[in-house]
Structures are given as structure tokens and as C-alpha cells.
C-alpha positions as CSV (number, residue, x, y, z in Angstrom):
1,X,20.3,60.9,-44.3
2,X,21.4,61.2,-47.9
3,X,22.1,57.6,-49.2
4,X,24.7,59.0,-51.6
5,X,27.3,60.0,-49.1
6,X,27.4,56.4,-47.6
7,X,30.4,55.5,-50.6
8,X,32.8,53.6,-48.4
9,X,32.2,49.6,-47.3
10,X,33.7,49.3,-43.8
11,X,33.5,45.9,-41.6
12,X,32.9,45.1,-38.1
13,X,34.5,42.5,-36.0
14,X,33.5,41.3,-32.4
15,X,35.2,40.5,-29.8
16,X,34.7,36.8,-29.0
17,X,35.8,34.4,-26.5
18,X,36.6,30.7,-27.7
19,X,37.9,27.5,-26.0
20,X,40.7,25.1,-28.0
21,X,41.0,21.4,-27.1
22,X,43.0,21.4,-24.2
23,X,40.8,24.5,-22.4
24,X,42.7,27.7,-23.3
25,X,40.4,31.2,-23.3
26,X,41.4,33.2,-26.3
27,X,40.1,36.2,-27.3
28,X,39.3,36.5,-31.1
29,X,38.2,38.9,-33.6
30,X,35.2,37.4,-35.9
31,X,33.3,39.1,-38.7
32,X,30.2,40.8,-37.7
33,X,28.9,43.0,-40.1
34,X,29.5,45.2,-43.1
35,X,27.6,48.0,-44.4
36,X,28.4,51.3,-46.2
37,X,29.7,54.3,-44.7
38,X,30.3,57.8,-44.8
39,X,34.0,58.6,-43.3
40,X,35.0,62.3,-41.8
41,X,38.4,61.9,-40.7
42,X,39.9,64.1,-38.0
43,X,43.1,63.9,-36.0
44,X,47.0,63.1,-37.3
45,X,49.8,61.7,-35.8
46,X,51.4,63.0,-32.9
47,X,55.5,63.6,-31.7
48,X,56.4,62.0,-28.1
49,X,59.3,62.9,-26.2
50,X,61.3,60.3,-27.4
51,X,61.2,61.7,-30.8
52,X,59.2,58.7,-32.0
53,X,55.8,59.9,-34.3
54,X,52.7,57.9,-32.5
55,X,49.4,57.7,-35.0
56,X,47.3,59.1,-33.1
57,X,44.9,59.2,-36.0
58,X,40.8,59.7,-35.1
59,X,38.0,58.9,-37.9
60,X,34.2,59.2,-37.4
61,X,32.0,56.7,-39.6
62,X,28.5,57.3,-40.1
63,X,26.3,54.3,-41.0
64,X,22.4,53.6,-41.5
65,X,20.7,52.3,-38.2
66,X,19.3,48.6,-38.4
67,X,19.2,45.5,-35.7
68,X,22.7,44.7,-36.4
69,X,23.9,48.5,-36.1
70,X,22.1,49.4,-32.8
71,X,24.0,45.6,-31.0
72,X,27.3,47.8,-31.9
73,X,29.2,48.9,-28.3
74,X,32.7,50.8,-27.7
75,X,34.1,47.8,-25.9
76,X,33.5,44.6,-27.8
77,X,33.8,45.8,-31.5
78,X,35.7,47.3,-34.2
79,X,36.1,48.7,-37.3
80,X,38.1,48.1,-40.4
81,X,38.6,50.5,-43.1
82,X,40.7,50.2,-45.7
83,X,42.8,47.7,-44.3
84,X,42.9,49.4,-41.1
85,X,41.6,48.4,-38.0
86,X,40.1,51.4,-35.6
87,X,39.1,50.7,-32.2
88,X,35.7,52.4,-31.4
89,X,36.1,54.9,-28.6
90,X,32.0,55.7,-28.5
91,X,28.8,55.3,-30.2
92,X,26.6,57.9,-31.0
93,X,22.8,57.2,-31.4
94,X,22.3,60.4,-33.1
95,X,19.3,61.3,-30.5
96,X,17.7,57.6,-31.2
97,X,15.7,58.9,-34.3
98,X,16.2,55.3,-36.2
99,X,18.3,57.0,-39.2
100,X,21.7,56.9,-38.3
101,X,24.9,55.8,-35.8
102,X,28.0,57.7,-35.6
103,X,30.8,55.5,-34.6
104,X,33.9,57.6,-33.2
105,X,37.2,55.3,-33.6
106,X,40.8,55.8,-33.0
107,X,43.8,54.0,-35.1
108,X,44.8,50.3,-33.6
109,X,48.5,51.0,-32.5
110,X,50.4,47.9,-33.7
């Protein structure tokens, strides 16, 4: 893995469940980690039969492996880039060589 391509910081929240006073579950989004990354971006926005354009956008961020990096699943993180947030649709080990994880997200819909 060339170190030069990683030129982007991206940040990683997970998913957390926490308790207020009176006993209410809420799910919250807490920092977890931030790192560089590489970014290949793929997909664009999509036209639904309403007429209405849907951001379908997809993104792929490559980061260096680590402890922190190998905890990272599709279901209880995500990533923000540039003031986005992408929800991470799969993980990819990159055949568990200990050099790299490719993280394939998808645009939040807001």
C-alpha cells in the first residue's frame, strides 16, 4: 500500500446505545476513529418515477489495517467524509494480509 495515496482524513462513528434519567434507549452516533484514506468514488444520483432525483451516490474508502480498523462492521458504523455521512454497506479484508480495509459505503439519505 502506497502511503501517499492515503490524502483524505475521514471519521468513524459507532453506533451506541445509551440510557437518560428517566430509562429511555436511544441510539447515538459517537466518535470512534479517524485515520487517512484513499477515496474512489463510483455511483451518481438516480431519477424515481415520481420525478424526484434520489442520491444514490456509492464511494469506496481504503484505509491502513490496525486494532481499531479490523473492530469496523457494516451494521454498527459509519463514515463521514467531507461533511457527509455514508453508511457502510460491507467491509472488505482485502484477503486478511494485515495491509489494508476497503470500506464500501453508500450516501445517508436525509
Amino acid at each position: 500500500m502506497k502511503i501517499e495515496l492515503l490524502n483524505v482524513r475521514i471519521y468513524l462513528s459507532k453506533n451506541t446505545v445509551t440510557v437518560d434519567s428517566i430509562g429511555n434507549h436511544k441510539n447515538e452516533w459517537e466518535p470512534y476513529y479517524t485515520c487517512y484514506a484513499t477515496v474512489s468514488a463510483e455511483g451518481g444520483k438516480e431519477m424515481t418515477d415520481a420525478g424526484m432525483e434520489v442520491d444514490d451516490s456509492t464511494i469506496d474508502f481504503t484505509i491502513r489495517w490496525c486494532r481499531q480498523s479490523a473492530a469496523i462492521t457494516s451494521t454498527s458504523y459509519r463514515v463521514q467524509f467531507q461533511d457527509e455521512l455514508y453508511d457502510i454497506l460491507s467491509v472488505d479484508h482485502m484477503n486478511f494480509k494485515r495491509k489494508g480495509i476497503k470500506l464500501h459505503c453508500r450516501k445517508v439519505r436525509r
